[in-house]
mmJSON file of the N, C-alpha and C atoms, coordinates in Angstrom:
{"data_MODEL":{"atom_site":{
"group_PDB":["ATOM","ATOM","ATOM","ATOM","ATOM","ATOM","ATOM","ATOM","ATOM","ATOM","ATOM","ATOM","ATOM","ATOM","ATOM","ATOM","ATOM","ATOM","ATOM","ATOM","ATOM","ATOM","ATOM","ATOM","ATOM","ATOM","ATOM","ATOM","ATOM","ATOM","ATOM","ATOM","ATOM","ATOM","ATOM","ATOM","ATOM","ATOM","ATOM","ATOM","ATOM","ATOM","ATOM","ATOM","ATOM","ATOM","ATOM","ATOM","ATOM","ATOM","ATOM","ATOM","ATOM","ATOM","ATOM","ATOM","ATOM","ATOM","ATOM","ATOM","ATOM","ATOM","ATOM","ATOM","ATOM","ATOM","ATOM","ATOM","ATOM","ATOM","ATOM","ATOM","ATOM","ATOM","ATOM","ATOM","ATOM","ATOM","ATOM","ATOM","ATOM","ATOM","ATOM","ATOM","ATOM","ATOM","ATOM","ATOM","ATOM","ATOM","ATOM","ATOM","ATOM","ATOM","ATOM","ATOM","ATOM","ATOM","ATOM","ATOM","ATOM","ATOM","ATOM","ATOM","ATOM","ATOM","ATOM","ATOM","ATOM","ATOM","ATOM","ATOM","ATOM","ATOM","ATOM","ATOM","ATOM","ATOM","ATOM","ATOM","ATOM","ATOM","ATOM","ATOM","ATOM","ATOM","ATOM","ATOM","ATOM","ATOM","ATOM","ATOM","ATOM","ATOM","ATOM","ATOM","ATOM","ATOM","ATOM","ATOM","ATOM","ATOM","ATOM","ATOM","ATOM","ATOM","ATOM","ATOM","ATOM","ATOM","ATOM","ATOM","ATOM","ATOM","ATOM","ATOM","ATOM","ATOM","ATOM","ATOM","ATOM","ATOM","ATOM","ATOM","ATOM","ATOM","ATOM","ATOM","ATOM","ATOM","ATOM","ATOM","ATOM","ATOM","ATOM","ATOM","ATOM","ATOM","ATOM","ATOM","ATOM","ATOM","ATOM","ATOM","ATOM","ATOM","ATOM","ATOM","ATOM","ATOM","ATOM","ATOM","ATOM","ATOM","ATOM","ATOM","ATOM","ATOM","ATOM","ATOM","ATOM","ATOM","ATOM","ATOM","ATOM","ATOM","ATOM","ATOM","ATOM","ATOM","ATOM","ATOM","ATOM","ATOM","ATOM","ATOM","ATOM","ATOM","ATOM","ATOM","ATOM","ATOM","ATOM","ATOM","ATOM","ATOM","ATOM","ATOM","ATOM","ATOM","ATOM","ATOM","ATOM","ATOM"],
"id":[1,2,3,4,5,6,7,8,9,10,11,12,13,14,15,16,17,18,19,20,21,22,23,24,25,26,27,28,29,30,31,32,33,34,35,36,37,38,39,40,41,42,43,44,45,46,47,48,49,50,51,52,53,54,55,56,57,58,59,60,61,62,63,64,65,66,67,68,69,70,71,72,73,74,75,76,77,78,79,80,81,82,83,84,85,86,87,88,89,90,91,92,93,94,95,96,97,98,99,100,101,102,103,104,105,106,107,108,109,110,111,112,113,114,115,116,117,118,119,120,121,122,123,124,125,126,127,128,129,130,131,132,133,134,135,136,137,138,139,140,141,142,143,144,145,146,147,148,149,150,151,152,153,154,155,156,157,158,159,160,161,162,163,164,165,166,167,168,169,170,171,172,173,174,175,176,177,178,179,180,181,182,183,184,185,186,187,188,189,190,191,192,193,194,195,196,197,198,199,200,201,202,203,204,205,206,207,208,209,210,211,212,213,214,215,216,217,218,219,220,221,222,223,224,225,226,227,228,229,230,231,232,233,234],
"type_symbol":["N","C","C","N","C","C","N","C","C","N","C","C","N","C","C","N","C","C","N","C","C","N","C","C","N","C","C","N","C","C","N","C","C","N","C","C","N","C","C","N","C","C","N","C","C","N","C","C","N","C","C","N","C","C","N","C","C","N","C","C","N","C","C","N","C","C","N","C","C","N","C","C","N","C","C","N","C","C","N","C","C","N","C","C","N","C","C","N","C","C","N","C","C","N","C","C","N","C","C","N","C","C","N","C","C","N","C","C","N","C","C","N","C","C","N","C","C","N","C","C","N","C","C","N","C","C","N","C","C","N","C","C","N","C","C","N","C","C","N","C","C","N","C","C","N","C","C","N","C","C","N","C","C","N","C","C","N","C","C","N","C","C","N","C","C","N","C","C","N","C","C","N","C","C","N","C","C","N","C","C","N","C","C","N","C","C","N","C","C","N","C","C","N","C","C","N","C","C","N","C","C","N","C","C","N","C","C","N","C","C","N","C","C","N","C","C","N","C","C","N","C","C","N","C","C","N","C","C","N","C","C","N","C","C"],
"label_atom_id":["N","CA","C","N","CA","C","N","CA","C","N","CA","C","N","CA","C","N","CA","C","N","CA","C","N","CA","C","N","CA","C","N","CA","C","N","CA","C","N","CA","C","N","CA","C","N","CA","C","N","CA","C","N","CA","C","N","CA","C","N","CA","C","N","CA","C","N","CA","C","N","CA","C","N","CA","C","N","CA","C","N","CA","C","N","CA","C","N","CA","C","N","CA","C","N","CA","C","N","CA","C","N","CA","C","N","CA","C","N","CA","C","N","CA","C","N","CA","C","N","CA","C","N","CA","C","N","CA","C","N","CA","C","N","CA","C","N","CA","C","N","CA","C","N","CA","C","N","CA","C","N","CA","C","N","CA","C","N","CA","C","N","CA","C","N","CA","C","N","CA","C","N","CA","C","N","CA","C","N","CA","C","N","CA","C","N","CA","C","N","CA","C","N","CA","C","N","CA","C","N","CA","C","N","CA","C","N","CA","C","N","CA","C","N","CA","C","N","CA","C","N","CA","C","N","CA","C","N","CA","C","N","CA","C","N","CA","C","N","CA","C","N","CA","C","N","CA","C","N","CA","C","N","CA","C","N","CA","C","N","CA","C","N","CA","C","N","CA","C","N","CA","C"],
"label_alt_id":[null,null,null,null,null,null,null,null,null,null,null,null,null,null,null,null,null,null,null,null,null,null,null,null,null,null,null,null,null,null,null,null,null,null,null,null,null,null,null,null,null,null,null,null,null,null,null,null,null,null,null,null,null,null,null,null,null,null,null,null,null,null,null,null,null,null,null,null,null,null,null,null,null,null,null,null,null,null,null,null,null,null,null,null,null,null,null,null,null,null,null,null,null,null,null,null,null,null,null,null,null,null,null,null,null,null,null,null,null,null,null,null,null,null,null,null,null,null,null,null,null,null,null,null,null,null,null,null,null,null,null,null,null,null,null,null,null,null,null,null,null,null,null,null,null,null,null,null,null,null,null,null,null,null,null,null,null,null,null,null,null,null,null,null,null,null,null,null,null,null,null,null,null,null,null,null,null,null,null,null,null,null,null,null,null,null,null,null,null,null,null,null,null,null,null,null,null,null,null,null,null,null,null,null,null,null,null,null,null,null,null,null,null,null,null,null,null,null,null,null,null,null,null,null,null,null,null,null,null,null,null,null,null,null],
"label_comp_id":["UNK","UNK","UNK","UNK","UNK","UNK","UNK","UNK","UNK","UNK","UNK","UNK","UNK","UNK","UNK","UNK","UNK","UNK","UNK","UNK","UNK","UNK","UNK","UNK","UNK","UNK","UNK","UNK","UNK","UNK","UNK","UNK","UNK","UNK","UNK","UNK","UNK","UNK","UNK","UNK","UNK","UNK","UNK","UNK","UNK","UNK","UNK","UNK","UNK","UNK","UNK","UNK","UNK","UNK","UNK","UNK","UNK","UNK","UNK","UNK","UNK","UNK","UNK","UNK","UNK","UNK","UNK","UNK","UNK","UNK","UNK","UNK","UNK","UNK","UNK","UNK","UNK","UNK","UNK","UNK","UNK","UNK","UNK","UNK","UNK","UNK","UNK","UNK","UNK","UNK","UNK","UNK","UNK","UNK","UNK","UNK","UNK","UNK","UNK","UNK","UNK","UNK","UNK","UNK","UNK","UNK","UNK","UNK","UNK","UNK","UNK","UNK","UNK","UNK","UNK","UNK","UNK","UNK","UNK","UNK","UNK","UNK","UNK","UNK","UNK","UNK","UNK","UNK","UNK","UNK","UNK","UNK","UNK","UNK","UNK","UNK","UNK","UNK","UNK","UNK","UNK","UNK","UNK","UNK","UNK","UNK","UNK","UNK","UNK","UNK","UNK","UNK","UNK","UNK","UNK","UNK","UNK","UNK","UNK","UNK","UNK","UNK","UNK","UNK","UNK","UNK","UNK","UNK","UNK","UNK","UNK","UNK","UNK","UNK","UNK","UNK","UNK","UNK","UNK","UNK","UNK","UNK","UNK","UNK","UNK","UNK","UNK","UNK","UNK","UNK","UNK","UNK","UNK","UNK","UNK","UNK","UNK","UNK","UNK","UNK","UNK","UNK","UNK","UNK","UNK","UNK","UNK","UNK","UNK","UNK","UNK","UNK","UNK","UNK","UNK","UNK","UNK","UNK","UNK","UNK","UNK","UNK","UNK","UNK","UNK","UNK","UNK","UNK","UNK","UNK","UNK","UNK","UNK","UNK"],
"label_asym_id":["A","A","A","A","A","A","A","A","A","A","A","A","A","A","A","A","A","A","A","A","A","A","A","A","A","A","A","A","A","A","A","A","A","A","A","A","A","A","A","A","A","A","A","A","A","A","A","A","A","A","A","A","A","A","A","A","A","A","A","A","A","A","A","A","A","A","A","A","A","A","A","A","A","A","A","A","A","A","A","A","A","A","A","A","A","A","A","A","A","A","A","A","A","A","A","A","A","A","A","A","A","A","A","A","A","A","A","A","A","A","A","A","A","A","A","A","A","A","A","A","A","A","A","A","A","A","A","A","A","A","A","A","A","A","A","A","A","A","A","A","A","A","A","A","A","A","A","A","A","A","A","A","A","A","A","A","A","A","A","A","A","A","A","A","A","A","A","A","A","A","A","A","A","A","A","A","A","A","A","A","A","A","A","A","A","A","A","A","A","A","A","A","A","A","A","A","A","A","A","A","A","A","A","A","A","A","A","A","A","A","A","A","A","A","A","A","A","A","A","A","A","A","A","A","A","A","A","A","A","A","A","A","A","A"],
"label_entity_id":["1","1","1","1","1","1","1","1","1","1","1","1","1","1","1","1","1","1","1","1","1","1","1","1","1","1","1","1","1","1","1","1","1","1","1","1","1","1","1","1","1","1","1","1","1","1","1","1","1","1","1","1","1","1","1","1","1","1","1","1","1","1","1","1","1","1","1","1","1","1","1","1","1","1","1","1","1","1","1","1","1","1","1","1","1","1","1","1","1","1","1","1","1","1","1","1","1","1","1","1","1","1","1","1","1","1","1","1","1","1","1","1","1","1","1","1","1","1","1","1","1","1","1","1","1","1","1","1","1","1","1","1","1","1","1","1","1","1","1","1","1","1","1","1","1","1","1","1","1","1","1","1","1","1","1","1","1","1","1","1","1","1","1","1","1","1","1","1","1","1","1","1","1","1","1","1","1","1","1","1","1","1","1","1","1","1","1","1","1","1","1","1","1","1","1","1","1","1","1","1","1","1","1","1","1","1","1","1","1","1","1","1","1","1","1","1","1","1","1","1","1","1","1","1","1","1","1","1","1","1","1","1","1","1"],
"label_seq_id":[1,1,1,2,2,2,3,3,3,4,4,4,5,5,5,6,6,6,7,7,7,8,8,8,9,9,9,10,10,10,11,11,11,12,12,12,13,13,13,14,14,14,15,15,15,16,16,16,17,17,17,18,18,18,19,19,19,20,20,20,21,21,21,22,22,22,23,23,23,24,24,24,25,25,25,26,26,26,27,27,27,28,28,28,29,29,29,30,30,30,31,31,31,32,32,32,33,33,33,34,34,34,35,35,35,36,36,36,37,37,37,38,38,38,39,39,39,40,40,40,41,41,41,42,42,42,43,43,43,44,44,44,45,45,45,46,46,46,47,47,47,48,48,48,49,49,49,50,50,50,51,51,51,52,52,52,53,53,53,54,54,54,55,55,55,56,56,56,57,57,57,58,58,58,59,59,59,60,60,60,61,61,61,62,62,62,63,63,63,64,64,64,65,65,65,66,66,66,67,67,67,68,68,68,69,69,69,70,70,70,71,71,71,72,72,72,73,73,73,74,74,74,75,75,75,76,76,76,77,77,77,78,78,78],
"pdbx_PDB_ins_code":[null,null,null,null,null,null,null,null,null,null,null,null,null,null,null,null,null,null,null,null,null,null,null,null,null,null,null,null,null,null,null,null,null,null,null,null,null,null,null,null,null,null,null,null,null,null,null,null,null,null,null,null,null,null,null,null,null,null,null,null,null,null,null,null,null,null,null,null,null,null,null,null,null,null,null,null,null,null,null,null,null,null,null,null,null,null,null,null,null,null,null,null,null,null,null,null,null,null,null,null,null,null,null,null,null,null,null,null,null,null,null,null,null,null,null,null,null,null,null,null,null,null,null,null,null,null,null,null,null,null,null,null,null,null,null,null,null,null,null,null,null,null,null,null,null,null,null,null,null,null,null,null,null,null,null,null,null,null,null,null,null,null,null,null,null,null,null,null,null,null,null,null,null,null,null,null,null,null,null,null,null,null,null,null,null,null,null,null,null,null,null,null,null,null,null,null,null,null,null,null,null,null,null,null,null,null,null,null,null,null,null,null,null,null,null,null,null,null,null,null,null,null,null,null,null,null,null,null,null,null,null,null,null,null],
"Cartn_x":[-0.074,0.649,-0.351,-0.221,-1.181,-0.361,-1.997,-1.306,-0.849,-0.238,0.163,-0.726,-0.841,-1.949,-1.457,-1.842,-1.243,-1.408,-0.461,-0.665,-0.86,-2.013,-1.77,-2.11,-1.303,-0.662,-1.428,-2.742,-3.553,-2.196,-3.176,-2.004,-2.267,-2.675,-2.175,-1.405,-2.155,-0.552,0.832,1.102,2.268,2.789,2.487,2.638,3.802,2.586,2.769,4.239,4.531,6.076,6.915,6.628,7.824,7.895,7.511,8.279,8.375,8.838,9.573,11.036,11.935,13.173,13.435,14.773,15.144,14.855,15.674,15.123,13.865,13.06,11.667,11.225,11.141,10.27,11.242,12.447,12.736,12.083,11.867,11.174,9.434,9.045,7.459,7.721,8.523,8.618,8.675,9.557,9.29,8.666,7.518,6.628,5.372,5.2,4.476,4.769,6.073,6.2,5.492,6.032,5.456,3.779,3.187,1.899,1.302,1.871,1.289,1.135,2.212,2.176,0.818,0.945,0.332,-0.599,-1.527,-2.227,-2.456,-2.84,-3.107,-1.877,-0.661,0.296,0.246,0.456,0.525,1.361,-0.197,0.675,-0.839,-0.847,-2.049,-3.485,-3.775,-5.35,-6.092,-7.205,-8.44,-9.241,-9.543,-9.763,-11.232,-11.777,-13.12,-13.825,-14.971,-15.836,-15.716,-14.75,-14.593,-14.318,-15.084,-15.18,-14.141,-13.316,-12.216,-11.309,-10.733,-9.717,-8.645,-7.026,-6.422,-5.329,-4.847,-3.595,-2.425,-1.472,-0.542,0.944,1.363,2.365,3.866,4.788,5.59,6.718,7.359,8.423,8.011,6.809,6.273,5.444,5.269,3.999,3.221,2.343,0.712,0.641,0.383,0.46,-1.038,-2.119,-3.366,-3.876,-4.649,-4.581,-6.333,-6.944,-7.963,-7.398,-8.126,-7.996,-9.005,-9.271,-10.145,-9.805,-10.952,-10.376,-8.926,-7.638,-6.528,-5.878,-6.562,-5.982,-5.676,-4.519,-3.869,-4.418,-5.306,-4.94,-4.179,-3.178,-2.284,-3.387,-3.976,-4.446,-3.652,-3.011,-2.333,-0.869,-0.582,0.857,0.633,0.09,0.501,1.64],
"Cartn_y":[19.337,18.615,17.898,16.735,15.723,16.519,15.914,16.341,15.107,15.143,13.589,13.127,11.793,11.204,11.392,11.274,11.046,9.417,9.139,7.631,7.516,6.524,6.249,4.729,4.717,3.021,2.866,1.467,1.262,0.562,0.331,-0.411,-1.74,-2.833,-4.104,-4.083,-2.854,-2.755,-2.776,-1.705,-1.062,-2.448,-3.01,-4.148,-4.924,-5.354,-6.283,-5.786,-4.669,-3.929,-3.997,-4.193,-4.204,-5.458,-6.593,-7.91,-8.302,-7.262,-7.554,-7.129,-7.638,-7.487,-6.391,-5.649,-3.982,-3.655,-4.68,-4.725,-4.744,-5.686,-5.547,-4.553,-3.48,-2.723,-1.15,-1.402,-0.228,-0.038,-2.013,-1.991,-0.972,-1.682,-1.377,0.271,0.865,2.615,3.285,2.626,2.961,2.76,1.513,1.259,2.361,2.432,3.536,4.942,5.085,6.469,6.353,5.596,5.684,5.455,4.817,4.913,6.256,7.365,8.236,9.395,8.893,9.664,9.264,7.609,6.84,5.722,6.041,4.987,3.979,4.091,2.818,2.404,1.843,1.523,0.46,0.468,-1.038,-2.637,-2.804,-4.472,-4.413,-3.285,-3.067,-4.045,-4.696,-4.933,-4.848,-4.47,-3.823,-5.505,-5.448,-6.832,-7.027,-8.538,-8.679,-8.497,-7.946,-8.0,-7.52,-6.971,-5.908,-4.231,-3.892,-2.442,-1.423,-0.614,-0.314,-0.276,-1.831,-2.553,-2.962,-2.486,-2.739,-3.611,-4.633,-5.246,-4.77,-4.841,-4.564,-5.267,-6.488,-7.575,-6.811,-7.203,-6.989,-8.036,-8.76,-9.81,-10.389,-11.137,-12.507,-11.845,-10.661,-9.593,-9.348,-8.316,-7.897,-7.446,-5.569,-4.681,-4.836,-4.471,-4.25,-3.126,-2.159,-0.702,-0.011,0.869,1.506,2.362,3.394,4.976,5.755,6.369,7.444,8.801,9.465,11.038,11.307,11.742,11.903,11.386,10.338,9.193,7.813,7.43,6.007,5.259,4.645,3.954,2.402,1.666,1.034,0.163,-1.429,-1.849,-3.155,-4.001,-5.081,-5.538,-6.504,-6.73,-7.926,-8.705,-10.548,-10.672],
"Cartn_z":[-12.668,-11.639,-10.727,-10.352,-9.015,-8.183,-7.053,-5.729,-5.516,-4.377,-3.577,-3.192,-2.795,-1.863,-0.501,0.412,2.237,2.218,2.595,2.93,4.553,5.207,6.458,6.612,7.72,7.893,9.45,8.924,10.003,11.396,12.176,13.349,12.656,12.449,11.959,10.972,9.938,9.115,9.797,10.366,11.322,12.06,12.832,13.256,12.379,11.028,9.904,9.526,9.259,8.755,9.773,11.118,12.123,11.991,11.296,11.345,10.641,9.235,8.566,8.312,7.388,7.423,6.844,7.216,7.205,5.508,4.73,3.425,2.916,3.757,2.861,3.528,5.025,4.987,3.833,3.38,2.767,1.758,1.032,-0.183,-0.305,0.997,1.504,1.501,2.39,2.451,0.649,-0.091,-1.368,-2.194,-1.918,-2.661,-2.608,-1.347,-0.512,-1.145,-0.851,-1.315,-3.343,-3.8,-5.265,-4.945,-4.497,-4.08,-4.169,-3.698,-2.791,-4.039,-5.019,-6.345,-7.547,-7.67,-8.44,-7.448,-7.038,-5.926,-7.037,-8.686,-9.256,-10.299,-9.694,-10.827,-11.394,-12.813,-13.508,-12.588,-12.579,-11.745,-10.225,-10.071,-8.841,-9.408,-8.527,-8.732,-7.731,-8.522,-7.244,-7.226,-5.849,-5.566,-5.895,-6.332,-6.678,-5.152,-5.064,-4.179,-2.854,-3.13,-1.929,-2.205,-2.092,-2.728,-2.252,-3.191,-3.0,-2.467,-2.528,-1.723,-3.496,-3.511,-4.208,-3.44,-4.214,-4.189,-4.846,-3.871,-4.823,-4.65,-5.303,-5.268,-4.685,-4.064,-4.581,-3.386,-4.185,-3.612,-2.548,-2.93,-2.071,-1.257,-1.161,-0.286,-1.265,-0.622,-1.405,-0.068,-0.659,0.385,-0.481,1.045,0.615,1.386,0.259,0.683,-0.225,0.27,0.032,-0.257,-1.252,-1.368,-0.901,-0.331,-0.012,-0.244,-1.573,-1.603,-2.13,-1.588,-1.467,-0.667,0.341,1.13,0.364,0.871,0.689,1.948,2.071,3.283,3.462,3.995,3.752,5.318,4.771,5.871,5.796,4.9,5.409,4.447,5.44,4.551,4.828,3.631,3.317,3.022],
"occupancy":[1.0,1.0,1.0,1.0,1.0,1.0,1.0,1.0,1.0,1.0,1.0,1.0,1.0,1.0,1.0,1.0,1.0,1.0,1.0,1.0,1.0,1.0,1.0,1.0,1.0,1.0,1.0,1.0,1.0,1.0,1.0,1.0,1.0,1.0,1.0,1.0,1.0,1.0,1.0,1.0,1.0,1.0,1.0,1.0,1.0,1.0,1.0,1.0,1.0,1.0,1.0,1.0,1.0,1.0,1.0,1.0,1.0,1.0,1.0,1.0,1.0,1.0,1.0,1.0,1.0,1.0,1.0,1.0,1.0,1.0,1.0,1.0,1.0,1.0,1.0,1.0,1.0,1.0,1.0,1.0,1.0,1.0,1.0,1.0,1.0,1.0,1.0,1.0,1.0,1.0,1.0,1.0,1.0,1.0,1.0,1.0,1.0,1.0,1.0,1.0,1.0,1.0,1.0,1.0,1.0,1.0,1.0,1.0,1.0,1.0,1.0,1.0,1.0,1.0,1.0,1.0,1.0,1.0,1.0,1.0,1.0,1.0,1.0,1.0,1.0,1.0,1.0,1.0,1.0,1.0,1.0,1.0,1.0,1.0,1.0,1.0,1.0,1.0,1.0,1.0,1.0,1.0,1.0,1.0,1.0,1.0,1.0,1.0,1.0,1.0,1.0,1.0,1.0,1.0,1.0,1.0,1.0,1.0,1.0,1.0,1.0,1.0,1.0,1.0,1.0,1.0,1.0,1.0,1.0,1.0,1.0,1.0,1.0,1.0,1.0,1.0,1.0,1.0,1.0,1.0,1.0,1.0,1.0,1.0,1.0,1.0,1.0,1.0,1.0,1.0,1.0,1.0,1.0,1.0,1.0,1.0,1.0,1.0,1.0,1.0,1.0,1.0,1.0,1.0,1.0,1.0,1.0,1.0,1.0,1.0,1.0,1.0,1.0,1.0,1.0,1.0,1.0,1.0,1.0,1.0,1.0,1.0,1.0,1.0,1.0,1.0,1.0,1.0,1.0,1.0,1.0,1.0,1.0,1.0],
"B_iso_or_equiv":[0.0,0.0,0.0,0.0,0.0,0.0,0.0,0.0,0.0,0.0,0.0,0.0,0.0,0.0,0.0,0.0,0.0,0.0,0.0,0.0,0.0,0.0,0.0,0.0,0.0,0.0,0.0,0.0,0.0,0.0,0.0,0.0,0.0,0.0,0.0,0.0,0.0,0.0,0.0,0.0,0.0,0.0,0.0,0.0,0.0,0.0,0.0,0.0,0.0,0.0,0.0,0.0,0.0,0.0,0.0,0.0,0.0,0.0,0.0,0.0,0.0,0.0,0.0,0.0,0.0,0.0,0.0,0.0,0.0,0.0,0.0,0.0,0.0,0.0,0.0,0.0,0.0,0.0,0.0,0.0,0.0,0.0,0.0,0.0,0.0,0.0,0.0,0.0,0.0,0.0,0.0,0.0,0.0,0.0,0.0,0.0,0.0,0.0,0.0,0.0,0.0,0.0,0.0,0.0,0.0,0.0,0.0,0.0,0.0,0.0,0.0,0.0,0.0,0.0,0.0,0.0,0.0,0.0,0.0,0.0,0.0,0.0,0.0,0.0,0.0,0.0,0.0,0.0,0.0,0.0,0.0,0.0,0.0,0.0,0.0,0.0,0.0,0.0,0.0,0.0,0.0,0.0,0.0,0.0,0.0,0.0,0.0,0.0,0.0,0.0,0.0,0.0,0.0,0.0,0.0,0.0,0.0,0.0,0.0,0.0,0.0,0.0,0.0,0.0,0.0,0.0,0.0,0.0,0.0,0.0,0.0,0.0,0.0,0.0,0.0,0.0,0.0,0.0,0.0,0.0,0.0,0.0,0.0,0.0,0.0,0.0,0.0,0.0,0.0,0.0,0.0,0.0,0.0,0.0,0.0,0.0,0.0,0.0,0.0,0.0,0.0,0.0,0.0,0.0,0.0,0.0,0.0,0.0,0.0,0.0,0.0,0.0,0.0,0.0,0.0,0.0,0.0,0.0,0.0,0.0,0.0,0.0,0.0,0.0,0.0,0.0,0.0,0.0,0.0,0.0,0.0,0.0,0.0,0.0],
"pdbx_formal_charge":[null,null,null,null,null,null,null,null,null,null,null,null,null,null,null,null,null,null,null,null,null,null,null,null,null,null,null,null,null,null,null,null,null,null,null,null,null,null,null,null,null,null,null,null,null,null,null,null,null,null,null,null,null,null,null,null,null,null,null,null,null,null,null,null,null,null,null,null,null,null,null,null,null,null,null,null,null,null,null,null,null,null,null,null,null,null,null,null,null,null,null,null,null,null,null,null,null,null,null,null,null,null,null,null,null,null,null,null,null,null,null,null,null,null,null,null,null,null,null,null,null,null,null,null,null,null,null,null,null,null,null,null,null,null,null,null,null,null,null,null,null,null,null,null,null,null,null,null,null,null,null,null,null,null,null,null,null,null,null,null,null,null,null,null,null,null,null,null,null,null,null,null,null,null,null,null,null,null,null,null,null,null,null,null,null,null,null,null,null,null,null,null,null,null,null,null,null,null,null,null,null,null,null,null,null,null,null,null,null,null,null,null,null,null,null,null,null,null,null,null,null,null,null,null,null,null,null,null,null,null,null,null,null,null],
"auth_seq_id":[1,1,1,2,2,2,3,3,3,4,4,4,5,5,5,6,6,6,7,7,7,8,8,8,9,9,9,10,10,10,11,11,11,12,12,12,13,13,13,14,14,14,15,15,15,16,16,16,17,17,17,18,18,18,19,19,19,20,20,20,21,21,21,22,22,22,23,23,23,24,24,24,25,25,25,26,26,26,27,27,27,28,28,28,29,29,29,30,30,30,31,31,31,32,32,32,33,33,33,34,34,34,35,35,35,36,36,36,37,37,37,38,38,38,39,39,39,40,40,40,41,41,41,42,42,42,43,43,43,44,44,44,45,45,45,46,46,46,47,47,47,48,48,48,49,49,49,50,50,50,51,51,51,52,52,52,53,53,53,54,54,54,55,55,55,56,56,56,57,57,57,58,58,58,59,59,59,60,60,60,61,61,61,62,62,62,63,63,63,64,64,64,65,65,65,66,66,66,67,67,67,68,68,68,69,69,69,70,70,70,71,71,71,72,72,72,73,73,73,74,74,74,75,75,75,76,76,76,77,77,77,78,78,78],
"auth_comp_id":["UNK","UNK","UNK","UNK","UNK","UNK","UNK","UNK","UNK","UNK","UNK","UNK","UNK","UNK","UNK","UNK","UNK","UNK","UNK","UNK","UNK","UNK","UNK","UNK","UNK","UNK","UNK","UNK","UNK","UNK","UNK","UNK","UNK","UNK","UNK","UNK","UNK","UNK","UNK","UNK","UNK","UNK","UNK","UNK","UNK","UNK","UNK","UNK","UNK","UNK","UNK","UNK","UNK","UNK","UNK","UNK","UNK","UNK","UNK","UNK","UNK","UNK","UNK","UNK","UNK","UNK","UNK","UNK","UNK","UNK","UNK","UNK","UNK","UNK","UNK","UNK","UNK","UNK","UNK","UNK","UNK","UNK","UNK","UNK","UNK","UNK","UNK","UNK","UNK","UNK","UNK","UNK","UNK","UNK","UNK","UNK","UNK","UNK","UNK","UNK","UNK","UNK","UNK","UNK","UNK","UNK","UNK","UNK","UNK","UNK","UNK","UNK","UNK","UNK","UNK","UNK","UNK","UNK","UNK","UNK","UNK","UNK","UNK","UNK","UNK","UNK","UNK","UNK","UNK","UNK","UNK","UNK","UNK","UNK","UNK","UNK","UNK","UNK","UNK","UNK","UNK","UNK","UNK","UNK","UNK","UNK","UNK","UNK","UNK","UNK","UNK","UNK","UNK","UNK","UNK","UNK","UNK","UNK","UNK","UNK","UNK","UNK","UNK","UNK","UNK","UNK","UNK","UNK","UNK","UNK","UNK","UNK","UNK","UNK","UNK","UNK","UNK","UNK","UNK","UNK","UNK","UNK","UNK","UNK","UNK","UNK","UNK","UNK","UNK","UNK","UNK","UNK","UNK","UNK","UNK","UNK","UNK","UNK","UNK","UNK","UNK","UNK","UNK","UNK","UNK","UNK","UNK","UNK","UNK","UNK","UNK","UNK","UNK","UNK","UNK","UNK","UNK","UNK","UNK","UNK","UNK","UNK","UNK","UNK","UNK","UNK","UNK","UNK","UNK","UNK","UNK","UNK","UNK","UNK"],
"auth_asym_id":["A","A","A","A","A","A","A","A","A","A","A","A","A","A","A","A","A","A","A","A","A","A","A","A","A","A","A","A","A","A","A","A","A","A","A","A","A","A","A","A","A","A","A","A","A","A","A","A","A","A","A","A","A","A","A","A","A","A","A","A","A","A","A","A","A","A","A","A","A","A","A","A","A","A","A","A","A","A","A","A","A","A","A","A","A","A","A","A","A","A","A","A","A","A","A","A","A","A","A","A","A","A","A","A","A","A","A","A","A","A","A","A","A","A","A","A","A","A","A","A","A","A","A","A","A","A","A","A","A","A","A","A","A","A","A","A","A","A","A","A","A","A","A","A","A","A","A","A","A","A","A","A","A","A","A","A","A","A","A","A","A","A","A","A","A","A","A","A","A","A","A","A","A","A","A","A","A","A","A","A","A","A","A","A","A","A","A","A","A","A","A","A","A","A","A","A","A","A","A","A","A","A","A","A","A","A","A","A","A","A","A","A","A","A","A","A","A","A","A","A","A","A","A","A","A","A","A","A","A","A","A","A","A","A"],
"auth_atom_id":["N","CA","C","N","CA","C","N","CA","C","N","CA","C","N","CA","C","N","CA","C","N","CA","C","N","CA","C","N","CA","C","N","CA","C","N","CA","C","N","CA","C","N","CA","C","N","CA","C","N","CA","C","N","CA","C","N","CA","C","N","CA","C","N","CA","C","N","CA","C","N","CA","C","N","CA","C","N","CA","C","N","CA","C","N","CA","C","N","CA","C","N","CA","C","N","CA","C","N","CA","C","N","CA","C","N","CA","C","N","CA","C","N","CA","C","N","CA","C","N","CA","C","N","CA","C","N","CA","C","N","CA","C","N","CA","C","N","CA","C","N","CA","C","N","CA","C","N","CA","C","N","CA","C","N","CA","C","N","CA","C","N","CA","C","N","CA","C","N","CA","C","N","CA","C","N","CA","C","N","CA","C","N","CA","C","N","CA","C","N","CA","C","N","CA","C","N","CA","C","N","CA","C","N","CA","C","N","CA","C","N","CA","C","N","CA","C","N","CA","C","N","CA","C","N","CA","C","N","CA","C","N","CA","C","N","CA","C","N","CA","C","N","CA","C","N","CA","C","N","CA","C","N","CA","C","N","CA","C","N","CA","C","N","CA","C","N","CA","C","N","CA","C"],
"pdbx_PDB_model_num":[1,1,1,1,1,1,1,1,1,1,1,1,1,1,1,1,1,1,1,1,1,1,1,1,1,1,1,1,1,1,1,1,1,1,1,1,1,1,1,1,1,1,1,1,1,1,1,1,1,1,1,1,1,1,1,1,1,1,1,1,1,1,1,1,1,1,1,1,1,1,1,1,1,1,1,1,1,1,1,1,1,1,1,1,1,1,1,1,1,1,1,1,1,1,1,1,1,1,1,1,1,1,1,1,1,1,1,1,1,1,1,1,1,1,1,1,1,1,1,1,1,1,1,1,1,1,1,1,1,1,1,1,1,1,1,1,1,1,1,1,1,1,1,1,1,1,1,1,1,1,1,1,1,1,1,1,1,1,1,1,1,1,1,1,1,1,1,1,1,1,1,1,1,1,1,1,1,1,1,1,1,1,1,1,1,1,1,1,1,1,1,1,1,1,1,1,1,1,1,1,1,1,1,1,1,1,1,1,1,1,1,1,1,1,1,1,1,1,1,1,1,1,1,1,1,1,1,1,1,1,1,1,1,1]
}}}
């Protein structure tokens, strides 16, 4: 069995999700939550030249997030 990851959500992240719409942050809370199971799911890319920084698409966003250890860290929402 994995453990979970902990996900934590910097403040510009946090920000970034309060202005979005009730729908997209439910999308973002469940993307997250699957995150926290699978930090690398098919469709994720780890970005060139920035050292463990992943993208990860989803409906006109790209949540961009580090892992550390058993940390998710969640630093932006394009």
């Amino acid at each position: 069995m994995t453990t979970p990851y902990d996900i934590k959500i910097t403040p510009v992240a946090h920000r970034q999700f309060l202005t979005q719409p009730a729908k997209v942050q439910k999308d973002i809370i469940k993307t997250l939550d699957a995150l926290s199971i699978n930090p690398r799911p098919p469709g994720t890319k780890k970005m060139e030249g920035l050292m463990g920084l992943y993208a990860n698409p989803m409906d006109g966003l790209r949540l961009v997030y580090k892992i550390e250890d058993q940390v998710v860290f969640l630093l932006l929402i394009k």
